[in-house]
Structures are given as structure tokens and as C-alpha cells.
C-alpha positions in Angstrom: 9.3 21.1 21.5 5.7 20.9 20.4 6.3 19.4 16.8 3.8 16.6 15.5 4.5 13.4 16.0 3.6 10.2 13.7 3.7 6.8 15.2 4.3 3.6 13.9 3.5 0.7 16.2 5.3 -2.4 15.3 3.1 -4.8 13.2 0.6 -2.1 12.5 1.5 1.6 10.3 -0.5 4.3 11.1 -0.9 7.0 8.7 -1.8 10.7 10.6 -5.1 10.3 8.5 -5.8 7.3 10.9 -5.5 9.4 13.8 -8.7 9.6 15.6 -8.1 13.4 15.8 -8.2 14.4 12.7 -12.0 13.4 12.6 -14.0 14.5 9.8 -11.1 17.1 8.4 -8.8 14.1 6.9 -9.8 12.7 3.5 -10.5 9.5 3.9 -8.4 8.0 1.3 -5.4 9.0 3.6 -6.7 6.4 5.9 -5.6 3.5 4.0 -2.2 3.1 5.3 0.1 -0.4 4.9 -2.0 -1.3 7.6 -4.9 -1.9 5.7 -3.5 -2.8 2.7 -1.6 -6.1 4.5 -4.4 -7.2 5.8 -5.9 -7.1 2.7 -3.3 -8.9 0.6 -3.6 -11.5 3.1 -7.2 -12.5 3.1 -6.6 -12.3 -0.8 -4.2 -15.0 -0.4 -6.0 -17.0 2.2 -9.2 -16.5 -0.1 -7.5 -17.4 -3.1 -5.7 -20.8 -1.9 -8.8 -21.7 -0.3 -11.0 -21.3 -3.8 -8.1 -23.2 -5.6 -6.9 -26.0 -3.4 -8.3 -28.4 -5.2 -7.2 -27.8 -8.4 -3.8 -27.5 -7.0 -4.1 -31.6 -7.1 -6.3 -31.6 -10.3 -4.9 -29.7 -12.9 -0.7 -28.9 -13.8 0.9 -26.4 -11.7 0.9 -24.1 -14.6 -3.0 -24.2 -15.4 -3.6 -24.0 -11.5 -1.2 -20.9 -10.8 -3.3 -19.4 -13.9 -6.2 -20.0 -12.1 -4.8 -18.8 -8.8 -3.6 -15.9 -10.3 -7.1 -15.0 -11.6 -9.0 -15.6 -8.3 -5.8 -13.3 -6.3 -6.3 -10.4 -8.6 -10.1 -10.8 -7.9 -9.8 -11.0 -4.4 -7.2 -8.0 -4.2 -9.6 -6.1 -6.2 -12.8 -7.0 -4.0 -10.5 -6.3 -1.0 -9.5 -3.0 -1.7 -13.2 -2.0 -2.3 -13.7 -3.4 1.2 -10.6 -1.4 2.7 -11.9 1.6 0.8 -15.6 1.3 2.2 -14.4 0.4 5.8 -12.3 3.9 5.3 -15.5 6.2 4.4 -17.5 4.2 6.9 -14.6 5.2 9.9 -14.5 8.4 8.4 -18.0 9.7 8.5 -17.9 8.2 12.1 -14.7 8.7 13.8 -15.6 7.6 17.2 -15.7 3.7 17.9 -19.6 2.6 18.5 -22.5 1.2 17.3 -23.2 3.8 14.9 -19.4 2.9 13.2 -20.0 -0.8 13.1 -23.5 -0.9 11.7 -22.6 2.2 9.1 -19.2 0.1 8.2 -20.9 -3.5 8.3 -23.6 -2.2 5.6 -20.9 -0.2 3.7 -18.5 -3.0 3.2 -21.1 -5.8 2.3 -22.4 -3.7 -0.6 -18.9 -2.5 -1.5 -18.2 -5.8 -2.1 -20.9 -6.8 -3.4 -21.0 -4.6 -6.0 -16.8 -5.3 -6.8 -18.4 -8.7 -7.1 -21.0 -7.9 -9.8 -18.9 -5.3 -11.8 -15.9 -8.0 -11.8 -18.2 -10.6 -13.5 -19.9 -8.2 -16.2 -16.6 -7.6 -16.7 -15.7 -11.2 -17.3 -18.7 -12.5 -18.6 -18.7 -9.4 -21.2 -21.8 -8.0 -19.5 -23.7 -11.3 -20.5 -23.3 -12.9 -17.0 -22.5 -16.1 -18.8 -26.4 -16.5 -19.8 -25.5 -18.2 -23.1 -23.7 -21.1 -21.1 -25.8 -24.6 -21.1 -27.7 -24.9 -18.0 -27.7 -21.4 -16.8 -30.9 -20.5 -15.4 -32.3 -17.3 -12.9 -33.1 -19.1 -10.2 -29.6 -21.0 -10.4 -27.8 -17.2 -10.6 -29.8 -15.6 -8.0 -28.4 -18.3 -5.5 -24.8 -17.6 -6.5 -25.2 -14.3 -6.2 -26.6 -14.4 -2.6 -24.1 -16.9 -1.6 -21.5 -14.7 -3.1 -23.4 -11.8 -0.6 -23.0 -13.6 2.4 -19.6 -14.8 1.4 -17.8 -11.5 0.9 -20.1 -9.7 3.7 -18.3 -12.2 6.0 -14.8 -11.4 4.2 -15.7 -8.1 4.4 -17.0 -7.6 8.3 -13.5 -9.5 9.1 -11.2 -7.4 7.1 -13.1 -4.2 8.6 -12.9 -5.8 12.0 -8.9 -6.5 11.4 -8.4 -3.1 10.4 -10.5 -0.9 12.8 -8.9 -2.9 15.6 -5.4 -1.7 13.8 -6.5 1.8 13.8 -7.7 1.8 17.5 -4.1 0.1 18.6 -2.4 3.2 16.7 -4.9 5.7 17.8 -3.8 4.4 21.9 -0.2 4.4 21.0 -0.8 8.1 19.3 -2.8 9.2 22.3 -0.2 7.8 24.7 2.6 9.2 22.9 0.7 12.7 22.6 0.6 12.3 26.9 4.0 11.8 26.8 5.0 14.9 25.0 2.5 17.3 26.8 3.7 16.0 29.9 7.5 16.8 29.2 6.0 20.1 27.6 4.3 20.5 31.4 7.3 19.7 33.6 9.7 22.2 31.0 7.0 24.9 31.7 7.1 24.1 35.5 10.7 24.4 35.3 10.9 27.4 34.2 8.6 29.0 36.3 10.2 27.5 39.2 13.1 29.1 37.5 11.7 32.6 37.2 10.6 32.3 40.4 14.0 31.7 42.3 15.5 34.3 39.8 13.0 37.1 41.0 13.7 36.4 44.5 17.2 36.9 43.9 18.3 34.2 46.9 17.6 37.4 49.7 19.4 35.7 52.5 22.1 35.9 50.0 21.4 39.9 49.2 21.1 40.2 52.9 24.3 38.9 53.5 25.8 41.1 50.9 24.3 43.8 51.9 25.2 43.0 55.5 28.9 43.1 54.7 28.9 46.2 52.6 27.7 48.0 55.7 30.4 45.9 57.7 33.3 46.8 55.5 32.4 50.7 54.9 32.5 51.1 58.7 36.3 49.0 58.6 37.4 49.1 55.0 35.3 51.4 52.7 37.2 50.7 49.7 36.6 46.7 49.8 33.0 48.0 50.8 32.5 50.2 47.7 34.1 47.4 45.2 31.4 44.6 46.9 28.5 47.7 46.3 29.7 47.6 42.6 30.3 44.0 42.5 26.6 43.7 43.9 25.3 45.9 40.9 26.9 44.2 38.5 25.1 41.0 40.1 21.9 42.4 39.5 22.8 44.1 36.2 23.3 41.1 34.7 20.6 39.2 36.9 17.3 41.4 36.6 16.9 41.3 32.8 16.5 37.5 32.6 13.2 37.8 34.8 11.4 36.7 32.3 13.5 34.8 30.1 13.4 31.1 29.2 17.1 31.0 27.4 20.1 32.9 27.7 23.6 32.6 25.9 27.1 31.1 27.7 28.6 35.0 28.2 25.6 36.1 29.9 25.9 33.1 32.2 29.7 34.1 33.0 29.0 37.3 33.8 26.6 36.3 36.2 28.3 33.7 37.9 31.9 36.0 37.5 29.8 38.4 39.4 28.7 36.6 42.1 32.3 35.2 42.4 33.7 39.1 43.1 30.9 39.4 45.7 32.4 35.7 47.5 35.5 36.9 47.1 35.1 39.8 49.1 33.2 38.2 51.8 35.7 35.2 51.8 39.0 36.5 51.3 42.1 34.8 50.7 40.2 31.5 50.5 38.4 31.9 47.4 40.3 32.0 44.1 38.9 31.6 40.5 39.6 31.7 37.1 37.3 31.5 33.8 38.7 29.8 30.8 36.0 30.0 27.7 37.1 31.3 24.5 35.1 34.8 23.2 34.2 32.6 20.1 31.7 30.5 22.7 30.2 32.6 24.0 27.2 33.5 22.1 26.3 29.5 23.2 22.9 29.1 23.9 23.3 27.7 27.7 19.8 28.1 29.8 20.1 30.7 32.4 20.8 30.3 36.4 22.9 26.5 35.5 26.4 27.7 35.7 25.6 29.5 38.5 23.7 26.9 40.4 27.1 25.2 40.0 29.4 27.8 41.2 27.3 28.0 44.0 27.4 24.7 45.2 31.1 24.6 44.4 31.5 27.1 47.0 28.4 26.3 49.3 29.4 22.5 49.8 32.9 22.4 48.5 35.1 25.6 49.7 33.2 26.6 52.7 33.5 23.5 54.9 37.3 23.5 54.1 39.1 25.7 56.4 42.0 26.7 53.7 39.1 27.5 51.1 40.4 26.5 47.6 39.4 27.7 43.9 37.1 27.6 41.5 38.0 27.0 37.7 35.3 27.6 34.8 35.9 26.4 31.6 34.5 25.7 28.3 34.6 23.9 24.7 33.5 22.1 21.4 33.8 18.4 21.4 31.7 16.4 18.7 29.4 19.0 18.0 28.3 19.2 21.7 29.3 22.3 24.2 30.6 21.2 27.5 30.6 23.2 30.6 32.8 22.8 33.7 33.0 23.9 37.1 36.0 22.2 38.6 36.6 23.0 42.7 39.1 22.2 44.9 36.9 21.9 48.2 36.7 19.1 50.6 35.0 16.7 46.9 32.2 14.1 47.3 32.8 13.1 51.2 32.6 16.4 53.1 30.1 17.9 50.3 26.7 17.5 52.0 23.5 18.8 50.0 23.1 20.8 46.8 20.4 17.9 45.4 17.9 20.2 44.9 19.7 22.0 42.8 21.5 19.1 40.5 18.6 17.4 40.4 16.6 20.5 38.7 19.8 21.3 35.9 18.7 17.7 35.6 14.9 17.5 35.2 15.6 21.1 33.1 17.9 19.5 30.4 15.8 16.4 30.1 12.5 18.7 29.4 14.9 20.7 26.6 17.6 18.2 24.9 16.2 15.3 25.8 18.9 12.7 26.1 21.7 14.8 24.0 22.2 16.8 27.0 23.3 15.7 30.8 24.9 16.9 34.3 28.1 14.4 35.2 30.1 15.2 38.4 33.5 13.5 38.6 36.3 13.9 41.3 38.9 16.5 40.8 42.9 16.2 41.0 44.1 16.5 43.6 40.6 17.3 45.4 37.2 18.4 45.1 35.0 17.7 42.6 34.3 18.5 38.6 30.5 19.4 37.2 30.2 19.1 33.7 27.0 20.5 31.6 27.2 18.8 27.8 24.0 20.0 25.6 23.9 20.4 22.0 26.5 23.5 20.4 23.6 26.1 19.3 25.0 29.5 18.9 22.3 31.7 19.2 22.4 33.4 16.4 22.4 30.4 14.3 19.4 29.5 16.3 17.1 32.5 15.7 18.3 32.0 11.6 14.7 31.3 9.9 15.0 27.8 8.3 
């Protein structure tokens, strides 16, 4: 459930070096991302049709798409030692304040500054176009500073443009990392809840058990010795999964097959059920105390208001790589069945925390009466499941 998540908001790509997070422990090269790279290639473009937009007029499309060419690639190159600058800057401060802007505004100027100076040597052959007519110091010291405040302005506004990129994905990573510690919470409070209902063991309904078996030993000690062994079985198969957090489809049948001997001594001639699941299924994984929420409501708010009873069918299969679960009553259906939304409602909030949306809880009407649960989660046999990957 816990697995790391990377997030992509739309417009902006966030490497999991940007994440905030990671702090000093990413290298800051990871921290590039297509984020920063876009913005990049745009102010290159915006830079470069800016410094060439009059020669576009002036010269032949082919000299002035040389020349545009020529001013892109130095503006790509310039921008990329911004991007790289802003990156060490955000690394060696991770936290958004004053200490990351100044660190990043002094960074990038010099960054690009210096992609400036190394770009011309490189042009100019290291001469820095001295032996040109008319070149002078004072003339190349004004150039250079206006060069300084030019691409400290390109600079601060790429930086700007990608920290505010960073902080959008860092949000969306810290609301996304809510999101999954919350589910994480409400599974974990699920299954407590769960443990806790399974160590009570429902005592009214032990009571009531137990109630009977004295009952029929004093009338009918044979029906009251087979609902004393019915009972063990109960708790046989019930007391183990104290503590667990996942269980398989034949445990689950026992349990509920067990409780349905114990109603069917207490109810007679008006209960009647059958279990249809193949042997093959059931090593399932199915999460424990589900089926038999079901079976009891089937016979909580579906048989017992009915004064004929009726019967209780459980059956299972494979369909499209899903298992599907159903308890199918004959009781008085969705009119006369009052209550039992606790219950639903937790096989609901309890699927949702494990499977997500590949898993639900459906009820239908049955033919001729009563009503059908279904449970579909994902096929896992168990053993396939504990398989190391």
C-alpha cells in the first residue's frame, strides 16, 4: 500500500529529485526535470527572436535563420547554465526563503555570466575581437556589464519560473503523500475495528448459543451436543484470526458454514443453505469477517423477519481475472430488510482502503425473493501472493 509515488502535474514534470523531501540527499542534477528544461527552451526562443527581429526584415531568410540559429544555441547554452545554477542553489537550500533566493539570484547571474564570457573567448578565439577597428576597453567593459544585467534579469526570471514549478509539484507531492497516508490510516482503523469485533466474538450472539445449548440438553441433548460442537468449530476457525489482517476464501467458508450449523439449530426448519465454491478457489485471498458479515445479515434482516424463513446460497468464481463472492437469500429482500448499514458500509470503506476501485460490494434483488450480495476483488491466490517477485 505504502509504495512511492511520483507525480506529474499537468504543465509542469516533476522529477523525485525535485521533491522537497529529498533535501540535501538528491544530487542536484536529478533536479533538472522537463520542467526546467521548457522553460528554458522558451526564453531561448523568446531571447533569440527578440535579438534577431530586425534582421528578419534586413537580410534573406537564409542569412537571418543563420544568425538565429547562432544566437538560439547561445541562448540554450547560457540557459542551461542558469537551470543548472538555479538547481545547486535549490539544492544547498531546500526550503523556500530568503536564504534560497538571494543564494539562487547570485548563483544564476554569475552562471551566466560566466556562459557569457567562455561563449565569446570561444568565438572570438580567446582574442575577444580586440583586433577589430574601433574596439576599445572602455567600449568592452560596457558590453560586458550590459550583458551582466541582461542575463541576471534572464536568469532571475527563468529561476523564478522554475522554483515556482518546483513548489506547484512539491504541493501536489505533499497533497498526494496526505492522500495515501490517509487511506493507509483509515485501512489500519479498519482493521482494528476489525480485530476488535473479532475478539469480542458478537457475545449476545455466544450468549444466545450458549443459551440454547443449555435449553436443548434439558429437551433434546443430541441437537444440544451437535450445536456444542458446531459452537467449537465456530471458534476453531474464529480464534486464530485474532490478529490477522488477511485470510483466504476456505477459511472464510468454514467460518461462516459454521455459524450457519449453529442458526440452523436454533432456527430449524426455516433455515436452509448450501455452499457452491470449487476446492480450486479456495486458497483466494478474501479479507476475513466479509463473508460472514453477509451471511449474517442475510439471516438477521432477510430470514428472520419472514415467518417461513428461507435459504441461504454461497457461491463463488473467476470472471475476468476478478473473484466474485455471493450470498444470495430468499428473505423478505430490500423492503422488509431494515438495518445491516453498518456493516455494508465497513466491507465497503475496507475494500476501498485495500483494492482501491478494483474491488466493490453490489446488492441486487434475488429471484423469486430476497436479495443477492456480491464481493468482486482482484483473483490473488495466496500462495501466488506470498511468491517473492
Amino acid at each position: 500500500m505504502s509504495t512511492p509515488i511520483q507525480i506529474s502535474s499537468a504543465g509542469a514534470s516533476v522529477d523525485a529529485g525535485d521533491a522537497v523531501h529529498n533535501g540535501r540527499g538528491a544530487r542536484p542534477i536529478e533536479g533538472l526535470g522537463r520542467a526546467g528544461l521548457t522553460i528554458v527552451a522558451v526564453a531561448s526562443l523568446i531571447l533569440s527572436l527578440n535579438q534577431t527581429s530586425q534582421s528578419m526584415v534586413a537580410l534573406p531568410i537564409a542569412d537571418w535563420l543563420l544568425r538565429f540559429g547562432d544566437a538560439l544555441a547561445t541562448n540554450a547554452v547560457i540557459g542551461v547554465a542558469i537551470l543548472l545554477a538555479a538547481v545547486w542553489a535549490r539544492h544547498r537550500h531546500p526550503e523556500p526563503g530568503p536564504s534560497q533566493y538571494a543564494t539562487a539570484s547570485v548563483a544564476v547571474t554569475l552562471a551566466a555570466f560566466l556562459a557569457w564570457i567562455v561563449l565569446v573567448l570561444w568565438d572570438s578565439g580567446g582574442t575577444l575581437d580586440r583586433e577589430q577597428e574601433g574596439w576599445s576597453l572602455a567600449g568592452e567593459m560596457v558590453q560586458i556589464a550590459a550583458n551582466l544585467v541582461r542575463y541576471a534579469v534572464v536568469g532571475i526570471a527563468i529561476t523564478g519560473a522554475w522554483l515556482y514549478t518546483c513548489t506547484e509539484g512539491d504541493h501536489a507531492a505533499a497533497i498526494a503523500q496526505c492522500a495515501v497516508d490517509s487511506a493507509r490510516m483509515d485501512e489500519q482503523t479498519a482493521e482494528a475495528r476489525l480485530q476488535m469485533l473479532e475478539a469480542q466474538i458478537e457475545p449476545h450472539f455466544l450468549f444466545n448459543t450458549l443459551a440454547h445449548v443449555r435449553r436443548l440438553y434439558a429437551t433434546d441433548r443430541v441437537a444440544g451436543a451437535r450445536m456444542l460442537g458446531n459452537l467449537k468449530t465456530y471458534l476453531a476457525v474464529a480464534l486464530p484470526q485474532l490478529r490477522a489482517t488477511d485470510s483466504t476464501l476456505g477459511r472464510e467458508l468454514d467460518h461462516a458454514k459454521a455459524y450457519l450449523e449453529i442458526q440452523q439449530i436454533r432456527m430449524g426448519r426455516r433455515l436452509a443453505y448450501a455452499i457452491e465454491v470449487a476446492d480450486a478457489l479456495r486458497g483466494a485471498r478474501l479479507p476475513p469477517l466479509m463473508l460472514l458479515t453477509l451471511v449474517e445479515n442475510a439471516i438477521k434482516h432477510g430470514l428472520t423477519p419472514v415467518p417461513a424463513g428461507g435459504r441461504i446460497d454461497i457461491r463463488a468464481r473467476v470472471d475476468a481475472g476478478g473473484l466474485w463472492v455471493e450470498v444470495a437469500d430468499t428473505g423478505g429482500g430490500f423492503t422488509r430488510s431494515g438495518g445491516g448499514g453498518a456493516g455494508l458500509a465497513n466491507i465497503r470503506a475496507r475494500l476501498a482502503a485495500q483494492f482501491g476501485t478494483e474491488a466493490s460490494l453490489s446488492l441486487a434483488l434475488n429471484s423469486p425473493c430476497g436479495v443477492v450480495a456480491t464481493i468482486s476483488l482482484p483473483y490473488m491466490p495466496v500462495a501466488a501472493r506470498a511468491r517473492p517477485s
